[in-house]
C-alpha positions as CSV (number, residue, x, y, z in Angstrom):
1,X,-7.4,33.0,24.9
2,X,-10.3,30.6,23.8
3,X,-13.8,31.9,25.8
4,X,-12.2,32.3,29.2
5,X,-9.6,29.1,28.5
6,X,-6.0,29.6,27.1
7,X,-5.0,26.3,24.8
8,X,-1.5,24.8,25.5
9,X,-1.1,24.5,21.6
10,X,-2.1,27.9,20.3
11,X,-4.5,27.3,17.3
12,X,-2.1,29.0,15.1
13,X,0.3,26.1,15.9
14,X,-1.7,23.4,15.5
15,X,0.1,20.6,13.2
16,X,-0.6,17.1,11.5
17,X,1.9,14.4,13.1
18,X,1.8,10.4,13.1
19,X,1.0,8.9,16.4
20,X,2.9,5.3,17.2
21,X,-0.1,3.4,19.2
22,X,2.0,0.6,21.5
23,X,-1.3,-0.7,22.5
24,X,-2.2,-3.5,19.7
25,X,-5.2,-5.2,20.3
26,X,-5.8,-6.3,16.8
27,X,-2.6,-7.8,17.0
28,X,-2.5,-9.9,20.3
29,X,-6.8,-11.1,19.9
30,X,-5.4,-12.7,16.2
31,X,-2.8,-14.8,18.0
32,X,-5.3,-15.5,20.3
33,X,-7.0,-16.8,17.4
34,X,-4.2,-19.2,16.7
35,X,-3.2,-20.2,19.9
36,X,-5.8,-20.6,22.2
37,X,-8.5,-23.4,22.2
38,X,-12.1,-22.8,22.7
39,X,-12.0,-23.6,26.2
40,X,-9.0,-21.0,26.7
41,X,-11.3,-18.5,25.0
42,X,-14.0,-19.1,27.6
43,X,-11.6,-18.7,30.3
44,X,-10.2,-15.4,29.4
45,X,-13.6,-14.1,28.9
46,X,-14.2,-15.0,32.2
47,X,-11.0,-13.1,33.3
48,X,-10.7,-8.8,34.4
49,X,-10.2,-8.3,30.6
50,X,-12.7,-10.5,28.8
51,X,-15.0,-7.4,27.5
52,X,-11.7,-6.4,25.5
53,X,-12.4,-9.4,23.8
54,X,-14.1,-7.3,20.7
55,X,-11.8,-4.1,21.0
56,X,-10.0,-4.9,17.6
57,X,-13.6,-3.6,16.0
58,X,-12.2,0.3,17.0
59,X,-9.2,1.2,14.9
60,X,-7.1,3.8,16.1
61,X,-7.1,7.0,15.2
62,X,-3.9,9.0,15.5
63,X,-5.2,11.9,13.8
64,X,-8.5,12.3,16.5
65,X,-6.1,11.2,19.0
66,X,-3.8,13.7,18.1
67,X,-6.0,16.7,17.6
68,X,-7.7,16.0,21.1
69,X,-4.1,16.1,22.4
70,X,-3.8,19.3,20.9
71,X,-6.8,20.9,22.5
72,X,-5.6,20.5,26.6
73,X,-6.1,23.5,28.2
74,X,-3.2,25.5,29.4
75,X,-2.7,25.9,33.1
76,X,-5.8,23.2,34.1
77,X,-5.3,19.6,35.1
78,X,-2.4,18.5,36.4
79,X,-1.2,15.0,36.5
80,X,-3.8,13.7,39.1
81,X,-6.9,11.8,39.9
82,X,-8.4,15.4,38.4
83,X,-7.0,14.6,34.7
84,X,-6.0,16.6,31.8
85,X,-8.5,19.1,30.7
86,X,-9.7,19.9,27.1
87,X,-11.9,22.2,25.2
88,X,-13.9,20.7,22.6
89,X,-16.2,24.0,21.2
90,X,-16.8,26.4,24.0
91,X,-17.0,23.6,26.6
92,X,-13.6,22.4,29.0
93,X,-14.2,18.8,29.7
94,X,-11.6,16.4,31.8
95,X,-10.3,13.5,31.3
96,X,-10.3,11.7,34.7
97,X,-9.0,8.6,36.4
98,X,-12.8,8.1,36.7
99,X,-13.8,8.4,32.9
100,X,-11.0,6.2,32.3
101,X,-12.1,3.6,34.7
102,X,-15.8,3.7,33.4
103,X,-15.2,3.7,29.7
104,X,-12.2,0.7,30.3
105,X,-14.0,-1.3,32.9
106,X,-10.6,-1.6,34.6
107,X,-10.0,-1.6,38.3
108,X,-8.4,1.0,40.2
109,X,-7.4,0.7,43.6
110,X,-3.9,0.4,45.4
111,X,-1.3,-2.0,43.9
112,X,-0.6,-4.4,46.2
113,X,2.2,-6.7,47.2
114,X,2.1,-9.7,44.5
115,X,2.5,-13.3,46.1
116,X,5.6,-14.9,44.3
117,X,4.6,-18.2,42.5
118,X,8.6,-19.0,42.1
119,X,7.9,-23.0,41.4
120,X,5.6,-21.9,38.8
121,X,7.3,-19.0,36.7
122,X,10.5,-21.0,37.2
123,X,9.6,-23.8,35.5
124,X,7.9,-21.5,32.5
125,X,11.4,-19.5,32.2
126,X,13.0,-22.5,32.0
127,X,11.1,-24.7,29.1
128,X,10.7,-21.5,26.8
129,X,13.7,-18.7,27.9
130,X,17.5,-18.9,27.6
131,X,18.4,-15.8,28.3
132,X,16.1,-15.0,32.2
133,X,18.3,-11.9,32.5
134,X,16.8,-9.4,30.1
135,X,13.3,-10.5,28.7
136,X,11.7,-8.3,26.2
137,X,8.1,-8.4,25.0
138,X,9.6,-9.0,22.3
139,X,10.6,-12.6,23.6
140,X,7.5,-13.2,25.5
141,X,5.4,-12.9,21.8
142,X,7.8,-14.9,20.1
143,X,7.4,-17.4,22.6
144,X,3.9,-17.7,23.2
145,X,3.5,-17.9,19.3
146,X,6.1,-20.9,19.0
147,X,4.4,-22.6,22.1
148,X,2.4,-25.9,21.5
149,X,-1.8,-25.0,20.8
150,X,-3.9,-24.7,23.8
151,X,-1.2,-25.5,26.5
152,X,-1.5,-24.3,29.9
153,X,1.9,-22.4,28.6
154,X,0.2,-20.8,25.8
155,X,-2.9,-19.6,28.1
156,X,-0.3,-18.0,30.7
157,X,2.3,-16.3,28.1
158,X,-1.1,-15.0,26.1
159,X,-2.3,-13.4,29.4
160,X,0.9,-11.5,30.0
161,X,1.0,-10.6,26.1
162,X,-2.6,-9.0,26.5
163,X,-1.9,-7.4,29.8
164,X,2.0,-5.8,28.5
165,X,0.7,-4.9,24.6
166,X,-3.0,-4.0,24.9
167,X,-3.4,-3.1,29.1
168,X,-0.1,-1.2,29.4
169,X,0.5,-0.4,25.6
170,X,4.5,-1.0,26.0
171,X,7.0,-1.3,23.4
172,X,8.5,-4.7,22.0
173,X,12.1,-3.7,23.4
174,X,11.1,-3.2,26.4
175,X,11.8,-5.6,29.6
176,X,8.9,-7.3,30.9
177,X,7.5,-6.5,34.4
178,X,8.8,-10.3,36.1
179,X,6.2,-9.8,39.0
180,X,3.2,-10.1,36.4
181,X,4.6,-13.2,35.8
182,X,3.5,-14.5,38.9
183,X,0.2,-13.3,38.5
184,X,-0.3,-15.2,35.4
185,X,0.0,-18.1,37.5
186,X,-3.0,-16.8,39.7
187,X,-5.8,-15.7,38.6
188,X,-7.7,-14.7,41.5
189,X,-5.0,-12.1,42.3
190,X,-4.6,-11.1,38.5
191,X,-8.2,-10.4,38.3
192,X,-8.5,-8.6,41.5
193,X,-5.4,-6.2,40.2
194,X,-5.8,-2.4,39.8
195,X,-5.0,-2.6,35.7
196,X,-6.6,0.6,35.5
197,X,-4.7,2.7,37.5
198,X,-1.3,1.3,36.0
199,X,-2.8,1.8,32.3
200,X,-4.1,5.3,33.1
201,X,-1.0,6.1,34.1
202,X,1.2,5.3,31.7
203,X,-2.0,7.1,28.9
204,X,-1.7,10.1,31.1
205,X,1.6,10.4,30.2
206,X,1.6,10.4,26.6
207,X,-0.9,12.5,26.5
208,X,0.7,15.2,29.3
209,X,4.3,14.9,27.7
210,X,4.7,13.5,24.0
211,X,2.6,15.7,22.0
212,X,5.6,18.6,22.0
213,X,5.2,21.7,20.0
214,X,6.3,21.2,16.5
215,X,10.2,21.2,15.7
216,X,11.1,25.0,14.3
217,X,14.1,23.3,12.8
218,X,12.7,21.2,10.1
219,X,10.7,24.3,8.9
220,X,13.4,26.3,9.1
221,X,15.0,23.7,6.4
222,X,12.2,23.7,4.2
223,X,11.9,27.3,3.8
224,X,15.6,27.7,2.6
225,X,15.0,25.5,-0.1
226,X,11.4,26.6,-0.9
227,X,13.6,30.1,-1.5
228,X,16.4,28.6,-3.7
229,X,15.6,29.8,-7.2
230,X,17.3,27.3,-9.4
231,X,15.0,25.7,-12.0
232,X,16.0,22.3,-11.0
233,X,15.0,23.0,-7.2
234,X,11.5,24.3,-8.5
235,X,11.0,21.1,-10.9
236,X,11.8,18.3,-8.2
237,X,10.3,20.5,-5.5
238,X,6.6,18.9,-5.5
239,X,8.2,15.2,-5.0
240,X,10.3,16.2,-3.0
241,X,8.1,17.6,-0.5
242,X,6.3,14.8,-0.6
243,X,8.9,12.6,0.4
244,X,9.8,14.5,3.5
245,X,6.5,14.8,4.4
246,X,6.7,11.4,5.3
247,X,10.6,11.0,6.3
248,X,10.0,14.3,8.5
249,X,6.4,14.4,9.6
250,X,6.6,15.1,13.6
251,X,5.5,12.0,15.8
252,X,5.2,10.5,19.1
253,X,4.0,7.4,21.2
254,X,0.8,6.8,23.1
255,X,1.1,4.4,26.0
256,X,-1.5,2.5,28.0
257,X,-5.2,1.8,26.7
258,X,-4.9,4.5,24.1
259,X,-8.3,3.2,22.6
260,X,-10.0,4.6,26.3
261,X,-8.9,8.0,25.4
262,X,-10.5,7.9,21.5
263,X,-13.6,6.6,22.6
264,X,-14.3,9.2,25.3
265,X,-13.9,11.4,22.0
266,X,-16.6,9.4,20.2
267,X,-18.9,9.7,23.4
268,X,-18.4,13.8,23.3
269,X,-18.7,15.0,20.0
270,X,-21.8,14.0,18.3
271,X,-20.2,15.2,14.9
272,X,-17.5,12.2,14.7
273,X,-20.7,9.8,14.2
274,X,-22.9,12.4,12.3
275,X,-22.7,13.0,8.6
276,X,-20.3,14.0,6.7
277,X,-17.6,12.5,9.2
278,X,-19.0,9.1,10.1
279,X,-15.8,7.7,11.8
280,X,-17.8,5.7,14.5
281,X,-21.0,4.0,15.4
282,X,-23.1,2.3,18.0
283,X,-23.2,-1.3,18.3
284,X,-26.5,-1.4,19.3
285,X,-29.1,0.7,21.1
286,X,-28.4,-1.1,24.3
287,X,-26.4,0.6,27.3
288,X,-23.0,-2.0,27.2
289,X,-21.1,-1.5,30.3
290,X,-18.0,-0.6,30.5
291,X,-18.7,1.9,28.0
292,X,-16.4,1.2,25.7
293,X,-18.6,-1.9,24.1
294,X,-20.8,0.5,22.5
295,X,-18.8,1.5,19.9
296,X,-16.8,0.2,16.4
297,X,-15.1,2.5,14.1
298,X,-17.0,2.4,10.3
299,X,-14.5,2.0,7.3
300,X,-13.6,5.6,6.8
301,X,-10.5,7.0,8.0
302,X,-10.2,10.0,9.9
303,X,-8.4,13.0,8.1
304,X,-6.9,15.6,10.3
305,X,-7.7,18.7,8.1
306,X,-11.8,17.4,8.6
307,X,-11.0,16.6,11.9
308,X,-9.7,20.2,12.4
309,X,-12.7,21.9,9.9
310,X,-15.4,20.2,11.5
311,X,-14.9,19.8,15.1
312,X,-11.4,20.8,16.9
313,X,-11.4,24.8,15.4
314,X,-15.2,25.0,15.1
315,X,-17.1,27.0,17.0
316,X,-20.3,25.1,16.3
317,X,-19.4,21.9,17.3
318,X,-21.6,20.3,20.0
319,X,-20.3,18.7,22.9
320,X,-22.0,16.3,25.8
C-alpha cells in the first residue's frame, strides 16, 4: 500500500519489457510524402486528422509507456468513461475518455450507421484487390504505395491507412474494417465520425490487459543455470545472458493512439522535460489545441532504470 493507494504491479515486481506500438505515424506521414500531391496535403489537413499531420516529431517511448502502465492503481478505474487510474508520486491521476479526447483532438460521440457508397468502393476493390474476401492492412499499404501519384485512389487508400495504422493502431495482419471504406468515399461523414471513442477504446485496452505480470517461468530457467557450477556455464554465462535478454525480454502490444497516452505523461511530470532526463519539450510557448501539438520528443532516449530512479519509485517527483 502506496499512501492510501494499493498498486496493481507491486513495486517489488516492477520489470523492464519491450512494448510493440501498432500505431505508426512516422511510417504512414512518409508515404504520404511520396504519394500524395500538394493539393492532397492540403486536403487532409483540412480533414478530422489534419493536426496529426506533425505527430512523427514524438517518438514513442515504450519504456515511459510501460512504466506508466505499471503504476495503475489497484481496485480504481474500471473500463469506463471514468478511465484507468495511476499514481505518479503521492498523487492518483486518471486517465479519461475526456483527457483522451482533449490531448487527441478526436471526436467522441455515438457511432452511427455509415451510408454504403457501394458504386464507389466497388469500383476501388476492383482496380487494386484480387482477393475482396479477406483484406489485410497489410494489402491496403501495399496498395496505396503501388497506386499511381496523386490519384483520387491514392488520396482514399491513404485515408484509410492513417485512420487503421495511426487512429486505431491495428496490426498489418489484420482484416480491414470494409464499412470505413465507405467513409473514405465521404468525407463529410468521415470527418463528423467519433475516431476518438473507437481509438480510446482499443488504448484502454492495452493498457487495462496487456501489461501482465512478469512470466515466473523464464526466471525460474535462468536461475537453474545461474546455479550450475561448471566452468564452462560460468565463462559463456555473461553472453549468454545477454542474448536472452533480448530473445526473452517480456513484451506486449499497445493499440489505438498510443502517442495520446505518452503525452498526457509529458504534461504530468515536470521531471520528463527537466534536467537530467530531457526526453520532451515544448514547441513553443503558445497554447496548441488539441494538446498534443505542444510537444516533440528531444534526441535522448528514455531508459527504464531513469525512468524508474527519477520519477515512477520517487517519492519527490512532482505531479500537475
Amino acid at each position: 500500500m502506496e499512501s492510501g493507494f494499493e498498486l496493481y504491479f507491486p513495486e517489488s515486481e516492477v520489470y523492464s519489457a519491450r512494448v510493440n506500438n501498432l500505431c505508426v505515424p512516422s511510417t504512414v506521414l512518409s508515404n504520404f510524402s511520396l504519394k500524395f500531391n500538394d493539393e492532397q496535403m492540403r486536403r487532409f489537413r483540412e480533414t478530422c486528422f489534419g493536426h496529426l499531420m506533425e505527430l512523427d516529431k514524438i517518438s514513442f517511448s515504450g519504456q515511459m509507456v510501460h512504466g506508466m502502465a505499471l503504476r495503475r492503481v489497484a481496485g480504481l478505474g474500471v473500463k469506463d468513461i471514468h478511465g484507468l487510474s495511476y499514481a505518479i508520486g503521492s498523487n492518483v491521476v486518471q486517465f479519461s475518455a475526456k483527457v483522451f479526447c482533449l490531448i487527441s483532438g478526436l471526436k467522441f460521440g455515438v457511432e452511427p450507421h455509415i451510408t454504403a457508397e457501394d458504386e464507389g468502393v466497388n469500383r476501388l476493390l476492383d482496380a487494386h484487390i484480387t482477393n475482396k474476401n479477406h483484406i489485410t492492412l497489410q494489402d491496403i499499404e501495399k496498395v496505396f504505395l503501388s497506386a499511381k501519384f496523386g490519384s483520387e485512389d491514392v488520396f482514399k487508400l491513404g485515408m484509410l491507412c492513417f485512420i487503421e495504422f495511426v487512429i486505431l493502431g491495428k496490426a498489418p495482419n489484420v482484416r480491414i474494417n470494409e464499412e470505413y471504406l465507405h467513409l473514405v468515399h465521404n468525407m463529410e461523414e468521415l470527418n463528423n465520425f467519433p475516431w476518438g471513442s473507437i481509438s480510446f477504446e482499443q488504448l484502454q485496452d492495452s493498457l487495462l490487459f496487456s501489461p501482465g505480470k512478469r512470466e515466473s517461468d523464464e526466471n525460474d530457467e535462468k536461475e537453474k543455470r545461474q546455479r550450475k557450477g561448471k566452468e564452462e556455464v560460468k565463462r559463456k554465462k555473461k553472453l549468454e545472458d545477454k542474448k536472452r535478454k533480448r530473445i526473452n525480454r517480456p513484451a506486449w502490444t499497445i493499440k489505438g493512439l498510443s502517442f495520446a497516452f505518452q503525452v498526457w505523461a509529458y504534461e504530468l511530470i515536470p521531471e520528463l522535460e527537466m534536467a537530467p532526463l530531457r526526453y520532451c519539450k515544448r514547441k513553443d510557448k503558445t497554447e496548441l489545441v488539441p494538446r498534443i501539438c505542444r510537444w516533440e520528443s528531444t534526441d535522448k532516449t528514455p531508459e527504464f532504470r531513469k525512468l524508474n530512479a527519477y520519477i515512477f519509485q520517487s517519492k519527490q517527483v512532482f505531479s500537475k
